[in-house]
C-alpha positions in Angstrom: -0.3 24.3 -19.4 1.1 26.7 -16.3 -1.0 26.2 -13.2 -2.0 29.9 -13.7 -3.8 29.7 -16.6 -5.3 26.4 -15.9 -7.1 27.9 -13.1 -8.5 30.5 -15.1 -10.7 28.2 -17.0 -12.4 27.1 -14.0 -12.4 29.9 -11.7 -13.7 33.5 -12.7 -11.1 35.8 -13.0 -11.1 38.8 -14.9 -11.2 38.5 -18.5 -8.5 41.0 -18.9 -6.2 39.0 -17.1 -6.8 35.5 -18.4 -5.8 37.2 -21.8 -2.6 38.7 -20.4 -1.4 35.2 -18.7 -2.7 33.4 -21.9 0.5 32.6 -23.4 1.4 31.5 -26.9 1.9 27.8 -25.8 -1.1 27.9 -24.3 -3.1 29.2 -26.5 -1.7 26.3 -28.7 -2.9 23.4 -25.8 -6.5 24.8 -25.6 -6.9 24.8 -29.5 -5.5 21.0 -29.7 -8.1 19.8 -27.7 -10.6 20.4 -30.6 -8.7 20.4 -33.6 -6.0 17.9 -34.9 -3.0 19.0 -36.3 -2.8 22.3 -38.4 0.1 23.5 -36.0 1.6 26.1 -38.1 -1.6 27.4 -37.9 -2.2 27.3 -34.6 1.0 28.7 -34.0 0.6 31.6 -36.2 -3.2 32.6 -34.4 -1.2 32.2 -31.1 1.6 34.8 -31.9 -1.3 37.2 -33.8 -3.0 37.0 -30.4 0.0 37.8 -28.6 1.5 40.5 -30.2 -1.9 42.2 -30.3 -1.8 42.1 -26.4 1.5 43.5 -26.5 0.9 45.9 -28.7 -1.7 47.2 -25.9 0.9 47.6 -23.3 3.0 49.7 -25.2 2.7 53.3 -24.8 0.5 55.5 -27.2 3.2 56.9 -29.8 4.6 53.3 -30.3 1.6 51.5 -30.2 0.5 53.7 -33.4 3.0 52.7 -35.2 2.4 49.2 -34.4 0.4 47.6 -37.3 -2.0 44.7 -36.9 -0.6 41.1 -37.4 -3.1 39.8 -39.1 -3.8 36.3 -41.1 -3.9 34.9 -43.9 -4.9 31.1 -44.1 -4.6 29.1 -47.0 -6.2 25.9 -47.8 -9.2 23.6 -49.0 -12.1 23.2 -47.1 -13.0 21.4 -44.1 -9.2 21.3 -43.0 -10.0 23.6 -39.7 -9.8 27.6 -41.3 -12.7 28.1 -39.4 -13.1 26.5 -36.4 -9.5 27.0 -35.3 -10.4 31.4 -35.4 -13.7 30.2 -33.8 -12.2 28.4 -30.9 -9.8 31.1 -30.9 -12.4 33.7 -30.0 -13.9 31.1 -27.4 -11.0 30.8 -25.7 -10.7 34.5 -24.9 -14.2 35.2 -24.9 -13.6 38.2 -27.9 -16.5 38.8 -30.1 -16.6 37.3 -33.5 -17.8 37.8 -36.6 -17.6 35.4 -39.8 -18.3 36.9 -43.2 -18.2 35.6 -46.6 -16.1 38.0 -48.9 -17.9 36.5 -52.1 -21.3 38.3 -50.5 -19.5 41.8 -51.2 -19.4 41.1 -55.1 -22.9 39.7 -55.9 -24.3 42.5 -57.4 -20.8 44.6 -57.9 -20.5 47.9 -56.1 -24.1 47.8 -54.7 -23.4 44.9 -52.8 -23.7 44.2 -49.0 -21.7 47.4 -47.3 -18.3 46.3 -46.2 -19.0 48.3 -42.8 -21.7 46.3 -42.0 -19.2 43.4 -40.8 -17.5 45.7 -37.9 -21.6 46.8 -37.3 -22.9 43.1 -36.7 -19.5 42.5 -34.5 -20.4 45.8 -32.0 -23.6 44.1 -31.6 -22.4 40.6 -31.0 -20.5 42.0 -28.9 -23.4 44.1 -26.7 -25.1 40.7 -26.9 -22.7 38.7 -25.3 -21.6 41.4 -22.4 -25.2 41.9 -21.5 -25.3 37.6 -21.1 -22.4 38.4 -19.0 -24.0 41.2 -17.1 -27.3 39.2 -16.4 -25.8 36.3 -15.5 -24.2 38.3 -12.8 -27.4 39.5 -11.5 -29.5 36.2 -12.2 -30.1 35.3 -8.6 -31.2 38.9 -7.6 -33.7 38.6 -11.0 -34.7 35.8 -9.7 -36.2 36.6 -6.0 -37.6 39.9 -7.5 -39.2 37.8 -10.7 -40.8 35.4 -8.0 -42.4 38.4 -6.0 -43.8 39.6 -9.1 -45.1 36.4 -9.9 -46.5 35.5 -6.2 -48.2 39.0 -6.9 -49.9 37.8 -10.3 -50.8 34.5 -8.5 -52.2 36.0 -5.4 -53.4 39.4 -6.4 -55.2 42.1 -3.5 -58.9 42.4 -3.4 -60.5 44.9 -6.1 -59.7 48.4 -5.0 -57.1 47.8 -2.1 -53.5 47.2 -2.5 -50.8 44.6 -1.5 -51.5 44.4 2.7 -48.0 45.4 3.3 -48.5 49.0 0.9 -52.3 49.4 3.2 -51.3 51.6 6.0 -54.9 50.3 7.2 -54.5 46.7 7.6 -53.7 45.3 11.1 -50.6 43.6 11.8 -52.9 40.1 12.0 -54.1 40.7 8.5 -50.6 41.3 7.4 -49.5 38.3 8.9 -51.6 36.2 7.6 -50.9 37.7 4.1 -47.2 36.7 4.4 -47.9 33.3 5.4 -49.7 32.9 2.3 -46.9 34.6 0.0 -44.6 31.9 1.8 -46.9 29.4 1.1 -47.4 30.0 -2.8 -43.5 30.5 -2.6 -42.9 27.2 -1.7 -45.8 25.7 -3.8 -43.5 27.3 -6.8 -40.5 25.7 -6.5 -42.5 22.1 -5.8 -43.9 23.0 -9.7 -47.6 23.0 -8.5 -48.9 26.1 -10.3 -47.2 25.0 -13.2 -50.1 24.2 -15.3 -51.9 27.4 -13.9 -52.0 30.4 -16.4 -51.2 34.0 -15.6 -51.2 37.5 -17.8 -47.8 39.1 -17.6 -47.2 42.7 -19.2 -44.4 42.4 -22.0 -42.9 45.2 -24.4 -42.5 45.3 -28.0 -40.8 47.2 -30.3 -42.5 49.6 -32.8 -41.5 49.1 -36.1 -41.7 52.4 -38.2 -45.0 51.7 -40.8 -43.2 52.1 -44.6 -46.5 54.1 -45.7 -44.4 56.3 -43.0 -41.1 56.6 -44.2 -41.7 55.6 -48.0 -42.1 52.7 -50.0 -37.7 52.6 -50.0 -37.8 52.2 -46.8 -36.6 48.3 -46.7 -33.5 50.0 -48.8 -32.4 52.4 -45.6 -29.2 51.2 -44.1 -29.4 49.2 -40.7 -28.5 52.1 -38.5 -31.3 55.0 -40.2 -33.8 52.0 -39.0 -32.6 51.5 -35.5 -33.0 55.1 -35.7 -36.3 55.3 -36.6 -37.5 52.9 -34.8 -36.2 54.0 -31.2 -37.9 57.2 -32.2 -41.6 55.1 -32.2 -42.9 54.2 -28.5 -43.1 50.8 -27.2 -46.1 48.7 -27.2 -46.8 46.9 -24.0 -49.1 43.9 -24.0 -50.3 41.6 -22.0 -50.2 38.1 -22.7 -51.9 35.3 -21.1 -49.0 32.1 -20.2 -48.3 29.5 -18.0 -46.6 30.1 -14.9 -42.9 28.5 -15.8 -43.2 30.7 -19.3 -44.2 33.9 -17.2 -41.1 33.2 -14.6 -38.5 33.3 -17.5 -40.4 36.7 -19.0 -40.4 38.0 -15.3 -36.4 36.9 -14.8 -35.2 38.6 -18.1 -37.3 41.8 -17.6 -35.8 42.1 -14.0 -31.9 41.2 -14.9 -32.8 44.0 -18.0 -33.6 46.5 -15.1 -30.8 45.6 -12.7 -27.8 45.7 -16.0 -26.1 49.2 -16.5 -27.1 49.4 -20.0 -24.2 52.6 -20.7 -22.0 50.7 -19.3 -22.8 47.5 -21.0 -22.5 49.5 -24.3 -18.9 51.1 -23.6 -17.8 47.7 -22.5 -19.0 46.2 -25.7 -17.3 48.7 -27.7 -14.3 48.7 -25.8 -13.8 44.9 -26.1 -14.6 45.0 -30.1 -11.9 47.6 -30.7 -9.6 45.2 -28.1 -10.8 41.4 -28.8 -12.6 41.7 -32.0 -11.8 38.8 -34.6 -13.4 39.0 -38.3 -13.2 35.7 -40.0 -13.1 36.9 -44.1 -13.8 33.9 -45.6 -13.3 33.2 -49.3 -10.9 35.7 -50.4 -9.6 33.6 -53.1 -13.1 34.7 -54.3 -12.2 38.8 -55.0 -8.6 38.0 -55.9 -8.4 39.3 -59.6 -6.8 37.8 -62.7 -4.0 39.0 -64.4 -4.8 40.0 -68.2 -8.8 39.3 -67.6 -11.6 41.9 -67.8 -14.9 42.0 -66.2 -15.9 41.1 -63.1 -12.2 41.5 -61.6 -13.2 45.8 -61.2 -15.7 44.9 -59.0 -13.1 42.1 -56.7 -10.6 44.9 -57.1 -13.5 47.2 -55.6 -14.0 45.1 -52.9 -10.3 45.2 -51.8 -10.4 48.4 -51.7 -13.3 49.0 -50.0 -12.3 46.6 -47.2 -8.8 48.0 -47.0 -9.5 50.6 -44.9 -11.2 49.1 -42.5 -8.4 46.6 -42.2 -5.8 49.1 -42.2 -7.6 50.9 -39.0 -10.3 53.2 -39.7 -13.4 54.6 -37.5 -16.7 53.3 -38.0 -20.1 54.5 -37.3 -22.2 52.1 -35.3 -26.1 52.7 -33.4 -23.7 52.1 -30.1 -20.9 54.8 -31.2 -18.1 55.0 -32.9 -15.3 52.2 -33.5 -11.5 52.2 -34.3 -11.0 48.9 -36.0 -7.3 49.3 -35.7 -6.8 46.4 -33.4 -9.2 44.3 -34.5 -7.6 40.8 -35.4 -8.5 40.1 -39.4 -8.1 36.8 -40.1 -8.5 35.7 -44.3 -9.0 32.5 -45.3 -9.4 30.7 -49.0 -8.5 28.1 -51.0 -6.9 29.5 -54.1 -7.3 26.9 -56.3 -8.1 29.0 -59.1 -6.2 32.2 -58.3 -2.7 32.8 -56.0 -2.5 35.3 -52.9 -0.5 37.0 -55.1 -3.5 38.1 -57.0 -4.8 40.5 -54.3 -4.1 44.1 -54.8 -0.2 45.1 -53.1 -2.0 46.8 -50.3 -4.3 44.3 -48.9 -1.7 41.7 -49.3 0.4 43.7 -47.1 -2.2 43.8 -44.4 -1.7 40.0 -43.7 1.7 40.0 -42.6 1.6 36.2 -41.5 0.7 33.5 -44.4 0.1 29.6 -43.0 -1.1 27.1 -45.2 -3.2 24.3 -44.0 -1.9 20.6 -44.4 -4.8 18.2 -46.8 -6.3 15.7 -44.2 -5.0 12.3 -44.7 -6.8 9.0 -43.2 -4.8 9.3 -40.0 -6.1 12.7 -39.9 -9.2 11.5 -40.0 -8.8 8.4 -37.2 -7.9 11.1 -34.8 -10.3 13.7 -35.8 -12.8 10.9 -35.2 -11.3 10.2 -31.5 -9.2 12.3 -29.9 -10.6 16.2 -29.9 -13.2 16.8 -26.9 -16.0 17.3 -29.4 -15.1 14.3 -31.4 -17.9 12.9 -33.7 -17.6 9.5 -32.2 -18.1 10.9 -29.4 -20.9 13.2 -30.4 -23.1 10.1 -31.5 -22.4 8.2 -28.4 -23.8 10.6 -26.3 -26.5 11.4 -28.9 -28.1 8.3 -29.1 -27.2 7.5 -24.9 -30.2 9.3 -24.6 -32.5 7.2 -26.2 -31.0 4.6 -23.4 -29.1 2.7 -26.3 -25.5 1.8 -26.0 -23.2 2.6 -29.4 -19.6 1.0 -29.3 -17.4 1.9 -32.2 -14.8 -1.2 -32.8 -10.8 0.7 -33.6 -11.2 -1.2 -37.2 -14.3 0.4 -37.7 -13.1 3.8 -37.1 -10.3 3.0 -39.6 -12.2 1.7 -42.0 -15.1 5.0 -41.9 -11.8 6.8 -41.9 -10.8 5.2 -44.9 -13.4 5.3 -47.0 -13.9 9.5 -46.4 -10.4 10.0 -47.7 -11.0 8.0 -50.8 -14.3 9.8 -51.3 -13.0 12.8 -50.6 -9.9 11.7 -53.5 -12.9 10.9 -55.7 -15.4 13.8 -55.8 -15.0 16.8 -54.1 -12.0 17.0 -51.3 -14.7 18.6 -48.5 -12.4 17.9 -45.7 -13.3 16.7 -42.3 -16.9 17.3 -43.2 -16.5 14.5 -45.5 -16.7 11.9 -42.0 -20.1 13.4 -41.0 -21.8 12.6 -43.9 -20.3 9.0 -44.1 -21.8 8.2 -40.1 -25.2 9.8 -40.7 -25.4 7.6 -43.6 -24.0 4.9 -41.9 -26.0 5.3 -38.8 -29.7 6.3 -40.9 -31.2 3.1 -39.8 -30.0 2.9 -36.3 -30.9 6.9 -35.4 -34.3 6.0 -36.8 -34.9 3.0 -35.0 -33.3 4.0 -31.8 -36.7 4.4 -29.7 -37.0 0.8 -30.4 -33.8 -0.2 -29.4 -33.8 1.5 -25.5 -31.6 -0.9 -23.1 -29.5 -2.4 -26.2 -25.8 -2.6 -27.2 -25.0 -2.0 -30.5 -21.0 -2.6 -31.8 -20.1 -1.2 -35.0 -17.1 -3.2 -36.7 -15.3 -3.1 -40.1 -17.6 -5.2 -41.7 -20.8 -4.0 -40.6 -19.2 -0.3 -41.9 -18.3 -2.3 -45.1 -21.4 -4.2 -45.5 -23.5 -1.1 -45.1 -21.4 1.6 -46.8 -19.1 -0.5 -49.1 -21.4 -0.5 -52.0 -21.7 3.7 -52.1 -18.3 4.3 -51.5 -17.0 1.8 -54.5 -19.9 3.2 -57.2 -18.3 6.8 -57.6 -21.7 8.0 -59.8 -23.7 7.2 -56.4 -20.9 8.5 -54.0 -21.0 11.9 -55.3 -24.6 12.2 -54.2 -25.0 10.4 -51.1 -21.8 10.5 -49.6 
């Protein structure tokens, strides 16, 4: 990885320009330190992410012309679909969203509105710009949320105000007011009014009453609701708390009064139109069937409703409107029972670049186990660490839990790399529930302790397929 970019995950820069230095190659490095192998895959979310920079820099008339490079990822579950768009979206910090295209054919054309996908991603989207936005005022929330708190915990006599507002107080009397703000200041932060309860003002929403709106009112769209309900007034309320619970109310109300909240909003949009992914997952799922009746109208419906939004359309949001034009789509499904080829011309032409994902074998499995930064083994060791005991996983053991997911997996149902988590809870249920018990010991896991507690299960295929 260039210098460059390796300094961008460790120092702030601005988003904008981690993206533009993020190159292909790169993008490739980040995503192997989380998921083993799948390259062609990797490679092909890489260029998408690429050329959809590019496509930015070009100037207006080209750029129209320019048509999204989106996905589509073929393969059985558990193999990476996911996580590698998810780590994708982390890497660049873009907004994403992951829907199920099977929800969208439930109940035919009535089902969920296809919309609603680019809807939820404007307001992950607001979500995480406004974390952004009060992080970068969390110190300043901070002093002001501990004045307002010194104020609950040392409030002015009945009928006067704060000393330093009283116009009529001496400068002694003032004096010896700050003394005591610094005082309760310091006892604070040493945790001694923690146990002491204080009432701090709080706002709620008011939710339109249905004997209001009508009895269909749980059938309105998303959007007539936020509606509705910004048109009722807010209830404040006290509420009575301890003093650590009132300091985090305090710090969010504050960091909510210092963010620009239009210009959250516009950033939000902007970056969904820019970064946005969509995971679609399950598209096998409305593919239709040549020379079958039926349910297929309502697939083909589905197609066609999501086509548009896919092919760059504007969409009506509570935060404004959004162009979904560059909007990265990536689709994802196993086809076991139906072909890519199934989709409707239109959408298939949508996702210029195909990958399919390789089956995980057992030395997929051996390095899924060790080598990613969020590796399971590595995920239980630090799990049960906290209980004080030490877990050591022998290399044969690993093989052998290794092992016996792939011929579980070749057994029953081929789940993937999901197949190992369920073999080291199982194999671990004794040892997570005794744990407390076993503070300040080593335990080593070899071969045959993995074979003397899982052997059994994994040979008996009846009891494999619902334990393991």
């Amino acid at each position: 990885m260039s210098t460059q970019t390796a300094s961008t995950l460790d120092q702030p820069v601005s988003r904008k320009d981690f993206i533009a230095s993020l190159t292909p190659k790169e993008t490739v490095a980040e995503l192997d330190k989380f998921i083993v192998g799948q390259n062609k895959a990797k490679r092909a979310v890489a260029i998408a992410l690429r050329n959809r920079w590019r496509s930015q820099q070009l100037v207006e008339d080209i750029r129209n012309e320019v048509a999204p490079k989106n996905i589509l990822m073929i393969g059985p579950t558990g193999v990476g679909k996911t996580e590698i768009a998810r780590r994708l979206a982390r890497l660049t910090k873009s907004p994403f969203m992951k829907v199920e295209a099977s929800k969208y054919t439930e109940v035919g054309y009535v089902g969920r509105d296809v919309e609603s996908m680019v809807r939820d991603l404007v307001e992950l989207s607001k979500n995480m710009v406004q974390g952004e936005m009060e992080k970068e005022v969390q110190e300043k929330a901070r002093t002001l949320a501990e004045e307002k708190l010194i104020d609950l915990l040392l409030p002015p006599p009945p009928g006067q105000n704060r000393p330093q507002d009283d116009p009529g107080m001496d400068e002694l009397g003032k004096q010896h007011y700050d003394n005591t703000r610094e005082k309760f200041s310091q006892y604070l932060k040493e945790g001694r009014f923690d146990e002491r309860m204080v009432e701090v003002e709080t706002q709620e929403k008011s939710s339109p009453p249905v004997e209001v709106f009508g009895a269909g009112m749980e059938g309105m769209g998303d959007n007539i609701k936020d509606m509705l309900g910004s048109l009722m007034p807010k209830k404040t309320k006290q509420k009575k708390m301890k003093v650590p619970d009132a300091f985090k109310v305090l710090c969010r109300q504050e960091a909510e009064k210092l963010i620009d909240h239009d210009k959250a909003t516009q950033e939000a949009l902007e970056r969904t139109e820019q970064s946005g992914i969509i995971f679609i997952d399950e598209i096998d799922k409305i593919a239709g069937r040549q020379g079958t009746q039926g349910p297929d109208v309502s697939r083909e419906g589905v197609q066609r409703d999501l086509l548009p939004i896919v092919e760059g359309s504007a969409i009506n949001t509570r935060h404004g409107i959004v162009k979904t034009d560059h909007i990265l789509f990536i689709a994802a499904g196993a086809f076991h029972s139906s072909k890519p080829s199934d989709l409707i011309p239109e959408f298939q032409g949508r996702f210029p670049i195909r990958v399919e994902l390789d089956s995980l074998t057992k030395d997929d499995f051996v390095r899924i186990l060790t080598e990613p930064d969020n590796a399971l083994v590595k995920q239980y060791i630090a799990l049960l660490n906290t209980e004080k005991v030490k877990l050591e996983f022998t290399e044969d053991a690993i093989r052998e839990i290794a092992q016996m997911s792939a011929t579980v997996n070749e057994r029953t149902e081929n789940i993937g790399a999901r197949r190992l988590q369920t073999i080291i809870e199982k194999l671990l249920e004794d040892i997570s529930f005794d744990a407390p018990d076993l503070s300040g010991q080593t335990l080593k896991l070899d071969a045959e302790k993995v074979r003397k507690k899982l052997g059994d299960i994994v040979q008996d295929e009846d009891l494999s397929r619902y334990i393991l």
